[in-house]
N, C-alpha and C positions, 0 to 999 in steps of 0.2 A: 351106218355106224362109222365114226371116225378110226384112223387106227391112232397109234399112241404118236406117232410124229405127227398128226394134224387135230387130235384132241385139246390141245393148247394153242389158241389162235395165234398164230406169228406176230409179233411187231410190226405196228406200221415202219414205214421206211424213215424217216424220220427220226425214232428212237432207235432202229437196227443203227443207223447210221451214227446216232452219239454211245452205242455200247462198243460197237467195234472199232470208232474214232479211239475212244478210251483205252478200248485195249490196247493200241495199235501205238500209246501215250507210254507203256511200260513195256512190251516186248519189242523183240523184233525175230529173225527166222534165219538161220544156217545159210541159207540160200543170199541172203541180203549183208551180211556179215561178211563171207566171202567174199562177196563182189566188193565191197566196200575196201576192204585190205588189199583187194588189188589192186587199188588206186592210192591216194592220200586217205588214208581213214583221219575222221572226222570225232575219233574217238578212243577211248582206251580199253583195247578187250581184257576181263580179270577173270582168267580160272580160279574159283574160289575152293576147291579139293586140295587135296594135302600135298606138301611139296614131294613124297613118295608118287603118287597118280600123276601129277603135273608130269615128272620126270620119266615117266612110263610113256606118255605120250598128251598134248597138250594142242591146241590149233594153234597153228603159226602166228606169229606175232602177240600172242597174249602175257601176259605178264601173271603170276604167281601169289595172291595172297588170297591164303584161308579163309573164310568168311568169319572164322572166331579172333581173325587177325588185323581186321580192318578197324584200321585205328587212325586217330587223324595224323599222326608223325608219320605212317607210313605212306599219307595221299600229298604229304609234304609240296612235294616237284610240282603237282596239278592243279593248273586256277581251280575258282569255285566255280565256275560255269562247265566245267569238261565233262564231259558226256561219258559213264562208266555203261560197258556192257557186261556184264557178268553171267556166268554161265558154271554149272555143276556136272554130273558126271552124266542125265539125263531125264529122260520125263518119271524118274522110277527119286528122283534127289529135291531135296527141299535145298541145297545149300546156297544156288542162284539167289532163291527168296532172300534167305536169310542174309545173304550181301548186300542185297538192295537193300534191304530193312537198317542193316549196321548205316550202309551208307547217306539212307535218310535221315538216321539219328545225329550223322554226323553236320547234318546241316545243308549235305551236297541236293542239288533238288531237281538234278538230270541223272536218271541211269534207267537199264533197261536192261530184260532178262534174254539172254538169247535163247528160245525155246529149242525145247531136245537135247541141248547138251552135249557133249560129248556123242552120244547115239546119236542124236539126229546129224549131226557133222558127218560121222561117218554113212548113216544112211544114204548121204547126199552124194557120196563118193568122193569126198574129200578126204585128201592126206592128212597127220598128223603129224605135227615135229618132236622132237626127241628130246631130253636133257634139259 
């Protein structure tokens, strides 16, 4: 008798390979984000939590707007092609989503959610900036 992890036959490689291409299309990982910031990033990280939590503690280099605040005057500065990483307070927070969602509304048709959030950053053992 099967157990319940092999009761449902796996994907061939093939389709494994265009679900997780896919995902891999809208997130990215704490781990990859850091590393990226230590160099020229290639991109604009957005805490999308209230400027209260931002100011509590934020990952370095991210900028500050709400996800109920993303509006096109405020993406003003950034071509249409810039690459938004957005991220909330954790895997416990819908508010990444809902960034990305504002953000697609907006017409923008690169961003991506940095999974974990705030928790996973720190889980990684990385610092946070202040103010």
């Amino acid at each position: 008798m099967p157990s319940a992890v092999t009761q449902i036959k796996p994907a061939d490689s093939a389709l494994a390979s265009s679900h997780f291409s896919a995902a891999l299309s809208f997130e990215t990982d704490c781990w990859d984000v850091h590393d990226a910031l230590s160099r020229d990033p290639d991109f604009v990280l957005v805490d999308v939590r209230s400027p209260e939590l931002y100011a509590q503690g934020h990952v370095p280099g991210a900028i500050n707007i709400p996800h109920g605040k993303i509006i096109e005057s405020r993406l003003a500065e950034y071509g249409p092609d810039t690459v938004f990483v957005v991220y909330c307070a954790g895997p416990h927070c819908n508010g990444g989503h809902k960034g990305a969602i504002r953000l697609a509304h907006l017409g923008r048709p690169v961003m991506k959610l940095m999974i974990g959030g705030i928790t996973g950053w720190r889980d990684e053992g990385f610092d946070l900036a202040d103010g």
